[in-house]
PyMOL Python script that loads the backbone (N, CA, C, O; Angstrom):
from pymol import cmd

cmd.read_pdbstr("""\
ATOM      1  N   UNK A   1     -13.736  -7.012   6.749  1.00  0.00           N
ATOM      2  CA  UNK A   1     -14.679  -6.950   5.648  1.00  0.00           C
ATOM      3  C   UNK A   1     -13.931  -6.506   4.392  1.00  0.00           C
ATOM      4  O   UNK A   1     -13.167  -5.550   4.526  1.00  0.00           O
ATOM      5  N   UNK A   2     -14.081  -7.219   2.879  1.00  0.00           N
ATOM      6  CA  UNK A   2     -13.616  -6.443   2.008  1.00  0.00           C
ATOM      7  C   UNK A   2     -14.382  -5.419   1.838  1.00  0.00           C
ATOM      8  O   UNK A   2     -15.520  -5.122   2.200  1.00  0.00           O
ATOM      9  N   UNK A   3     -13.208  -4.709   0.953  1.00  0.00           N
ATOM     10  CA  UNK A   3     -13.758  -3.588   0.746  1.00  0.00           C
ATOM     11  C   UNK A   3     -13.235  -3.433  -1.446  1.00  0.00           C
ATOM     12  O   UNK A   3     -12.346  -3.983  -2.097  1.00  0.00           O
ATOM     13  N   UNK A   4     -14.236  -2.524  -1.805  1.00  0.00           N
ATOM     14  CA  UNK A   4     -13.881  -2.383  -3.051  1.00  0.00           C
ATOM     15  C   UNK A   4     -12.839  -1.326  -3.150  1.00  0.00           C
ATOM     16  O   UNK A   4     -12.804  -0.330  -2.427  1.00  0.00           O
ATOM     17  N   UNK A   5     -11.566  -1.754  -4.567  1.00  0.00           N
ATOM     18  CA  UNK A   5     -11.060  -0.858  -4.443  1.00  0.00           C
ATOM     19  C   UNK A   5     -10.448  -1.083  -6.318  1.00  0.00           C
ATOM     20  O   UNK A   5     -10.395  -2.217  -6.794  1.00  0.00           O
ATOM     21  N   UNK A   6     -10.068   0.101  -7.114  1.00  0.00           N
ATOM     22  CA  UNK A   6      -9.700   0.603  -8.222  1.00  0.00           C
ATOM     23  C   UNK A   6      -8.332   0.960  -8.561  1.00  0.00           C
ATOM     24  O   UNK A   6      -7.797   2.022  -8.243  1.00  0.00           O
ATOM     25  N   UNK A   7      -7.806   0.038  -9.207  1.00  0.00           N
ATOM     26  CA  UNK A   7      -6.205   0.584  -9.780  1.00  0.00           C
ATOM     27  C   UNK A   7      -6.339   1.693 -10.507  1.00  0.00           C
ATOM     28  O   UNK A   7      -7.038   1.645 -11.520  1.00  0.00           O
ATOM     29  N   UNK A   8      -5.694   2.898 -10.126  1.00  0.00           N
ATOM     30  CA  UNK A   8      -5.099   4.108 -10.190  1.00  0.00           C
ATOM     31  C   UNK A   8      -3.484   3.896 -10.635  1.00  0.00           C
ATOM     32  O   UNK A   8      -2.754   2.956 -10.320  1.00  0.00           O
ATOM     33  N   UNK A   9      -3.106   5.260 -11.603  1.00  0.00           N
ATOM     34  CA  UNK A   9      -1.864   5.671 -11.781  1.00  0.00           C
ATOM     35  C   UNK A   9      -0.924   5.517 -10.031  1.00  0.00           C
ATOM     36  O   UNK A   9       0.286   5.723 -10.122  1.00  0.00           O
ATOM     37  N   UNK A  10      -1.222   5.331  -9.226  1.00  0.00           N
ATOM     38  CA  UNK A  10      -1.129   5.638  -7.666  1.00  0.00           C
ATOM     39  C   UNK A  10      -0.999   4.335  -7.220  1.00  0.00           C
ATOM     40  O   UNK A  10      -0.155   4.209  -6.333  1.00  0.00           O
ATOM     41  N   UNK A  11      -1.815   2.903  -7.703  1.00  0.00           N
ATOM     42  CA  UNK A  11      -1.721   2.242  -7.416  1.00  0.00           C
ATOM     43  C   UNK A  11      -3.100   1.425  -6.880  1.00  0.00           C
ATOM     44  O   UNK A  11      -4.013   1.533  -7.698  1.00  0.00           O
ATOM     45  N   UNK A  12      -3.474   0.577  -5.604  1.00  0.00           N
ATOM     46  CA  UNK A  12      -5.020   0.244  -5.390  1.00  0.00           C
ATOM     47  C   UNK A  12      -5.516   1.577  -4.556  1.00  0.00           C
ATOM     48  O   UNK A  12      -4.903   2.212  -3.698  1.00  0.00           O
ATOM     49  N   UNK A  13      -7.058   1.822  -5.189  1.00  0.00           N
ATOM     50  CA  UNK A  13      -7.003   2.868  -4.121  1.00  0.00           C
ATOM     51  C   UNK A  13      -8.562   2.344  -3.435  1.00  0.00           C
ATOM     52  O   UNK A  13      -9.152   1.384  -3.931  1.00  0.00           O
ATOM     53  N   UNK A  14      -9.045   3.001  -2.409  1.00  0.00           N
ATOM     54  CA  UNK A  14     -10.321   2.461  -1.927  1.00  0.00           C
ATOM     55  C   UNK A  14     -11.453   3.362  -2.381  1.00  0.00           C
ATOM     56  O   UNK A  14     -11.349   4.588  -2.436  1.00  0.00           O
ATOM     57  N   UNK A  15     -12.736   2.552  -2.760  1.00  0.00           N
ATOM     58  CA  UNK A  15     -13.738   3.152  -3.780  1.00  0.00           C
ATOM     59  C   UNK A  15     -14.877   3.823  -3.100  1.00  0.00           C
ATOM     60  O   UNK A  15     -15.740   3.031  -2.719  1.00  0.00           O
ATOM     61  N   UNK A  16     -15.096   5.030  -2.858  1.00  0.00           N
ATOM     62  CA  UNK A  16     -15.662   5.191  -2.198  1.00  0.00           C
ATOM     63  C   UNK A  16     -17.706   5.600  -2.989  1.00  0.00           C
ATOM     64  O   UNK A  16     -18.554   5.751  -2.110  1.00  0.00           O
ATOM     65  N   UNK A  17     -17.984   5.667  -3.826  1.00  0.00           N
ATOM     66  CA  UNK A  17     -18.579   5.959  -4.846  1.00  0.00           C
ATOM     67  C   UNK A  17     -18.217   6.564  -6.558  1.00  0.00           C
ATOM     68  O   UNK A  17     -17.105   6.397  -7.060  1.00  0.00           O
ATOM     69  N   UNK A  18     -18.977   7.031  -7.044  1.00  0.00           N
ATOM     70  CA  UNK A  18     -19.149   7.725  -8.599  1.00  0.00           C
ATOM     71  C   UNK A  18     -19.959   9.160  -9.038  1.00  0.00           C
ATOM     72  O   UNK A  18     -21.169   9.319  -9.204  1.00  0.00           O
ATOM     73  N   UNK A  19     -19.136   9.889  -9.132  1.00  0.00           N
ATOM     74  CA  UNK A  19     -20.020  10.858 -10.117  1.00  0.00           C
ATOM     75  C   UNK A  19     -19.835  10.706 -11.469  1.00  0.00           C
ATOM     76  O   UNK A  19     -18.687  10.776 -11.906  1.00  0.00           O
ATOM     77  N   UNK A  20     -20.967  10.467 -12.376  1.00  0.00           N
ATOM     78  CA  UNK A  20     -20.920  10.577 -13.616  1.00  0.00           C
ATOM     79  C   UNK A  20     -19.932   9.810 -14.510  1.00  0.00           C
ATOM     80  O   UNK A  20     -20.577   9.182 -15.349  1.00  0.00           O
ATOM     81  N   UNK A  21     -18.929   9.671 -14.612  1.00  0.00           N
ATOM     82  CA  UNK A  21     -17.933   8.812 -15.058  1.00  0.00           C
ATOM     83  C   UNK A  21     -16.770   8.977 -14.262  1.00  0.00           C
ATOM     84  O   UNK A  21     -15.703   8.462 -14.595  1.00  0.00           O
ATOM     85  N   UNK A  22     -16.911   9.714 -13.148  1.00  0.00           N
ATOM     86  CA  UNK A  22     -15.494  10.217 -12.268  1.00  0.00           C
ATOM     87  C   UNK A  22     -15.482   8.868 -11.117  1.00  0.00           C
ATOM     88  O   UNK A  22     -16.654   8.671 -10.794  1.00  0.00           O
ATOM     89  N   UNK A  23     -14.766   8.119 -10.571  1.00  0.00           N
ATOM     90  CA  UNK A  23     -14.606   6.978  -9.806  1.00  0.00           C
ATOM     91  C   UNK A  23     -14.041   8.147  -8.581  1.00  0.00           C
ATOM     92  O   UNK A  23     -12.957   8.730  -8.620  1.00  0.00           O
ATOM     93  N   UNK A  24     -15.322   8.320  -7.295  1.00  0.00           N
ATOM     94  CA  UNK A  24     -14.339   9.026  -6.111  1.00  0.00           C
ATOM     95  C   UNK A  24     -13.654   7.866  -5.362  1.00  0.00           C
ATOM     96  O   UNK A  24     -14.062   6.711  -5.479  1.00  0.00           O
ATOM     97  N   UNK A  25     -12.488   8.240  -4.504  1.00  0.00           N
ATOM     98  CA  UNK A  25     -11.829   7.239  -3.778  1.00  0.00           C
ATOM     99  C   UNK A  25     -11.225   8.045  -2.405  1.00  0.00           C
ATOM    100  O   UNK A  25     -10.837   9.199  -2.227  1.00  0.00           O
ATOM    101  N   UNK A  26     -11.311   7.184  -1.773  1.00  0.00           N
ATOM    102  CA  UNK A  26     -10.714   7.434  -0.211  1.00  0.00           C
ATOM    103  C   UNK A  26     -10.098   6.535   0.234  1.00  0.00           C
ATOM    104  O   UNK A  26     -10.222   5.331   0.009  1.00  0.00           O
ATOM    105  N   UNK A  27      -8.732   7.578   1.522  1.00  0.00           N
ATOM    106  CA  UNK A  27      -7.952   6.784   1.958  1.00  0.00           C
ATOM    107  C   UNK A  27      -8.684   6.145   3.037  1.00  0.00           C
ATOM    108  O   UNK A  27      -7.876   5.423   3.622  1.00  0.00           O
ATOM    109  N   UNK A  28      -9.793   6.068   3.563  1.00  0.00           N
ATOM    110  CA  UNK A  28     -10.230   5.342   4.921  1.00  0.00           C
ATOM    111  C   UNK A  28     -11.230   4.400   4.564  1.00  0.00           C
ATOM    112  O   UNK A  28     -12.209   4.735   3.897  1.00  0.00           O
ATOM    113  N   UNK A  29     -11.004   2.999   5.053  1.00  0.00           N
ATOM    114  CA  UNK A  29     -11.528   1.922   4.594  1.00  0.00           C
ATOM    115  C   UNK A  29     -12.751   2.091   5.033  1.00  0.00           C
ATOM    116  O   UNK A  29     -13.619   1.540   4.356  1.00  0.00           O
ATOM    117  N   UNK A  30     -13.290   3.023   6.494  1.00  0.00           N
ATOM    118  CA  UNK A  30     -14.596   2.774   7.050  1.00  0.00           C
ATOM    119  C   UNK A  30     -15.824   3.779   6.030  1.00  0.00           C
ATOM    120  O   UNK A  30     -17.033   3.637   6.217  1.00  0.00           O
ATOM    121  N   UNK A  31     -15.207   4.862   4.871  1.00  0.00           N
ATOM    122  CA  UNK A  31     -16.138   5.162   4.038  1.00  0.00           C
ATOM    123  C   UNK A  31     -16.051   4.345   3.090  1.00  0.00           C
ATOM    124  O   UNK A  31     -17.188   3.968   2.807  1.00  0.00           O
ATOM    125  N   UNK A  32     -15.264   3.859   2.427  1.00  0.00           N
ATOM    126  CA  UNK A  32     -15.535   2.555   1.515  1.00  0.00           C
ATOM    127  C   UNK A  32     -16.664   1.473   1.262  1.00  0.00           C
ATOM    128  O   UNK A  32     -17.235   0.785   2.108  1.00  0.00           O
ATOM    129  N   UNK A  33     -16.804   1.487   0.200  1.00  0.00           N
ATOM    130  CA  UNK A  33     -17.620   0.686  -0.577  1.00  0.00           C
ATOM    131  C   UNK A  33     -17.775  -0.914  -0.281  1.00  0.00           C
ATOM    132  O   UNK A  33     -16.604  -1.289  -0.340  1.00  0.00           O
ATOM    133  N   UNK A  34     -18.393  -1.806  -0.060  1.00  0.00           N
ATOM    134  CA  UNK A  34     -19.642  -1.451   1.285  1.00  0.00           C
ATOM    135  C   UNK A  34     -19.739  -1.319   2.107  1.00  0.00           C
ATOM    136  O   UNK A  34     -19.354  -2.204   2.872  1.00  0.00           O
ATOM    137  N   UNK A  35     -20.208  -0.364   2.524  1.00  0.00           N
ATOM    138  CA  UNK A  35     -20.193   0.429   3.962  1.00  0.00           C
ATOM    139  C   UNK A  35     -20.647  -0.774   5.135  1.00  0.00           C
ATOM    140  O   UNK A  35     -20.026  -1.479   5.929  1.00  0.00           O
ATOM    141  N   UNK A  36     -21.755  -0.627   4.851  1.00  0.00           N
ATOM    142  CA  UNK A  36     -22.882  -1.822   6.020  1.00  0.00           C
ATOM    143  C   UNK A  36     -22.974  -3.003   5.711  1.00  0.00           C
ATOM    144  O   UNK A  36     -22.835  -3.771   6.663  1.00  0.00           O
ATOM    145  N   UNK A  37     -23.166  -3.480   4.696  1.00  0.00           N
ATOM    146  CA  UNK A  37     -23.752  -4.967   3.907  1.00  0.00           C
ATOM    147  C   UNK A  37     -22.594  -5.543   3.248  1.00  0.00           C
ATOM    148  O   UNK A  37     -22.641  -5.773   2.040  1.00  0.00           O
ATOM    149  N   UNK A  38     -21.541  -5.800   3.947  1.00  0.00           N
ATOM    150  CA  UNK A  38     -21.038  -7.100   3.486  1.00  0.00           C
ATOM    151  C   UNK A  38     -21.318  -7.790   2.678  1.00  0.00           C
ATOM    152  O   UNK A  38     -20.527  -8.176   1.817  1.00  0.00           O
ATOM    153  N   UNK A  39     -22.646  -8.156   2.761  1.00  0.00           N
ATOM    154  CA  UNK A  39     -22.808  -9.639   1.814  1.00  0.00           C
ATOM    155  C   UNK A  39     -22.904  -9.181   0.457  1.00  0.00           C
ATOM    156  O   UNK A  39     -22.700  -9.916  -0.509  1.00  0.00           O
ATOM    157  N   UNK A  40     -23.299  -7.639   0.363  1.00  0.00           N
ATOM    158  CA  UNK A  40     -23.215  -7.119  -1.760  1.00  0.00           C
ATOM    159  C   UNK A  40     -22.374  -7.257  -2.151  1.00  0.00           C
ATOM    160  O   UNK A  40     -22.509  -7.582  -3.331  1.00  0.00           O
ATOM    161  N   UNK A  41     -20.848  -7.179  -1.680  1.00  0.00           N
ATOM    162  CA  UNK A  41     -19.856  -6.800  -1.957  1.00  0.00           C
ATOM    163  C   UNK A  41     -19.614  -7.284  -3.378  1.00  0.00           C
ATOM    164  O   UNK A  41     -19.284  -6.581  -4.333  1.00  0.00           O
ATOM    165  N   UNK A  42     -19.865  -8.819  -3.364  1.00  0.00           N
ATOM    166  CA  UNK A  42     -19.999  -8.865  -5.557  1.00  0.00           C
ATOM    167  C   UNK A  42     -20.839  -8.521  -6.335  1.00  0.00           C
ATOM    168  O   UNK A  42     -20.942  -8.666  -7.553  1.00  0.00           O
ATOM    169  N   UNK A  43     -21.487  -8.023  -5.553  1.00  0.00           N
ATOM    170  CA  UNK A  43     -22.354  -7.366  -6.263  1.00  0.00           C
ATOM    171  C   UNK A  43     -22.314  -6.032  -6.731  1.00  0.00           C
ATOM    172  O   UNK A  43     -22.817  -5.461  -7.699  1.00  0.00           O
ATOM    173  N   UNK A  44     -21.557  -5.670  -5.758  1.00  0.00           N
ATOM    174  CA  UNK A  44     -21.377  -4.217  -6.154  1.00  0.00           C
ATOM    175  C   UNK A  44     -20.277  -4.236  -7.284  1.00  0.00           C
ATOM    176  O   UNK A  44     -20.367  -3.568  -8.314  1.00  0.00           O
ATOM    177  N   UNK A  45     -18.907  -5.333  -6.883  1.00  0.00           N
ATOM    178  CA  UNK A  45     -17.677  -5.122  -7.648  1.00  0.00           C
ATOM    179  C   UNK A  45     -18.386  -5.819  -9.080  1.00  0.00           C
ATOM    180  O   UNK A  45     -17.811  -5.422 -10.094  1.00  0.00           O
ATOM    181  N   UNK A  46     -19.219  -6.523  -9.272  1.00  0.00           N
ATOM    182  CA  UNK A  46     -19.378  -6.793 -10.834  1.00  0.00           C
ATOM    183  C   UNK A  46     -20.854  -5.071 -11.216  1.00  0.00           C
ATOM    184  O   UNK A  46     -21.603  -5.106 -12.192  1.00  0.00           O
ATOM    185  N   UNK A  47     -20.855  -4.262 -10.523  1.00  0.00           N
ATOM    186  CA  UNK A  47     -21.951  -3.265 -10.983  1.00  0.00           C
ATOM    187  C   UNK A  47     -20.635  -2.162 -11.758  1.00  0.00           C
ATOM    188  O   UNK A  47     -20.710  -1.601 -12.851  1.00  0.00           O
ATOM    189  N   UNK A  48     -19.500  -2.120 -10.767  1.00  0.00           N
ATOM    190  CA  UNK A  48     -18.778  -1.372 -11.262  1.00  0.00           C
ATOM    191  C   UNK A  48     -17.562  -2.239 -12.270  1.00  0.00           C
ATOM    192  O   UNK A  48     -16.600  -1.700 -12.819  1.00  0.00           O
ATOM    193  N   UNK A  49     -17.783  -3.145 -12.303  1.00  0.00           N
ATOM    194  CA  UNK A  49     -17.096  -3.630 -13.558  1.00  0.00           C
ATOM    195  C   UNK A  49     -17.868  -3.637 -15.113  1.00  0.00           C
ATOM    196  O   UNK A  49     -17.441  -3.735 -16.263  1.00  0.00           O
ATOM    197  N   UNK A  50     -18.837  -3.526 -14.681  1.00  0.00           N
ATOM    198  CA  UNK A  50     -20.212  -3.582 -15.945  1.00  0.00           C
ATOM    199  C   UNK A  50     -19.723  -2.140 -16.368  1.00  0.00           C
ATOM    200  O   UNK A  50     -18.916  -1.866 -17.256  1.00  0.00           O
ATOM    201  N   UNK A  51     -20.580  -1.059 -15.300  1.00  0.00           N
ATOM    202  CA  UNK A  51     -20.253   0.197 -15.376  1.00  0.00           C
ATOM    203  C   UNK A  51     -18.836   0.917 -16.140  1.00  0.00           C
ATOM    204  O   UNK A  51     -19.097   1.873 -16.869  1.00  0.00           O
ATOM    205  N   UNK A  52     -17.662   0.601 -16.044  1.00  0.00           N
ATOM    206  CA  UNK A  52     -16.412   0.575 -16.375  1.00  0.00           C
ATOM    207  C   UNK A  52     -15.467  -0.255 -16.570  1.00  0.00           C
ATOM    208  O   UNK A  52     -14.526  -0.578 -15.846  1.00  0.00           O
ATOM    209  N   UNK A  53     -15.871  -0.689 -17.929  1.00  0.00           N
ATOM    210  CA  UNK A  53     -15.289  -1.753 -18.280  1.00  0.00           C
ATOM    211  C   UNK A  53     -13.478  -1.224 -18.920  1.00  0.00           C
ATOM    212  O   UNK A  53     -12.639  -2.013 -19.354  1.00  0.00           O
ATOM    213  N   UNK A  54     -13.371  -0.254 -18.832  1.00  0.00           N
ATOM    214  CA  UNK A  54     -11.537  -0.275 -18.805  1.00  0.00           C
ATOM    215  C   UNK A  54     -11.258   0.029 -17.503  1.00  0.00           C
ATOM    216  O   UNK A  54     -10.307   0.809 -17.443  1.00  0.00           O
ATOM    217  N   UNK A  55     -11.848  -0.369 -16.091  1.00  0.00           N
ATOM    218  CA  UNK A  55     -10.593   0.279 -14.983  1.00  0.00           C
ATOM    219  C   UNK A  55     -10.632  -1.654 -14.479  1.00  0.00           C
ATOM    220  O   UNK A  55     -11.196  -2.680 -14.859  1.00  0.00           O
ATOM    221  N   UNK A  56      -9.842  -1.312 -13.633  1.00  0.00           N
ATOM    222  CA  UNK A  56      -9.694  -2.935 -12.528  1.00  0.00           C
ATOM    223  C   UNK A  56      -9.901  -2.734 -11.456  1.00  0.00           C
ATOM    224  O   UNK A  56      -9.537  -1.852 -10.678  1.00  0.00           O
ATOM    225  N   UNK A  57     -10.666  -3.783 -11.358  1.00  0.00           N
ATOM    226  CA  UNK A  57     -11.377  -3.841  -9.535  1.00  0.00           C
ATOM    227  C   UNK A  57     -11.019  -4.675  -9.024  1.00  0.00           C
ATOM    228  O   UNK A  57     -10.680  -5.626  -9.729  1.00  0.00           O
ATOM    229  N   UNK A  58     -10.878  -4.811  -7.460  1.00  0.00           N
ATOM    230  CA  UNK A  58     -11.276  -5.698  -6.677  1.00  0.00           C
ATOM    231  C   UNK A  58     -11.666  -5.811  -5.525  1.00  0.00           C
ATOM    232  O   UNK A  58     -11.796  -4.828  -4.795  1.00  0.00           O
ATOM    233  N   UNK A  59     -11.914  -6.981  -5.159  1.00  0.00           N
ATOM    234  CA  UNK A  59     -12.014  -6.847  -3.266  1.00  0.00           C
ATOM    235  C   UNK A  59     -10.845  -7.686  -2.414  1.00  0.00           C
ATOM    236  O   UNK A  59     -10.296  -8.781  -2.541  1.00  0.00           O
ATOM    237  N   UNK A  60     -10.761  -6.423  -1.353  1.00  0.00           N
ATOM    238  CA  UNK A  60      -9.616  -6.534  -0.781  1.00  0.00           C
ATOM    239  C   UNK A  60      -9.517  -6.233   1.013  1.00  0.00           C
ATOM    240  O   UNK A  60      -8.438  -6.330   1.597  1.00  0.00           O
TER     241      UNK A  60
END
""", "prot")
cmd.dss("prot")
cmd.show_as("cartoon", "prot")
cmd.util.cbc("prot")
cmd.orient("prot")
């Protein structure tokens, strides 16, 4: 399943949610962004591209 994930100073990292303007991320793909539903997955990556329009996303 992809999963969403955010270029960091670090490199891709995996997205695990948001507080407030803070992007959290984790190293384990099974808390990652989408968890259950597969099929959002562009949906989610164009919510957080809307949302933050200077970082880079993708699915991976």
């Amino acid at each position: 399943m992809e999963k969403l994930q955010v270029l960091t100073e670090r490199g891709w990292e995996l997205v695990v949610g948001y507080v407030g303007q803070h992007i959290e991320t984790t190293p384990n793909r099974v808390d990652a962004l989408p968890r259950k539903h597969p099929d959002i997955a562009h949906r989610i990556l164009e919510e957080f591209q809307k949302d933050f329009p200077n970082r880079e996303f993708r699915l991976a």
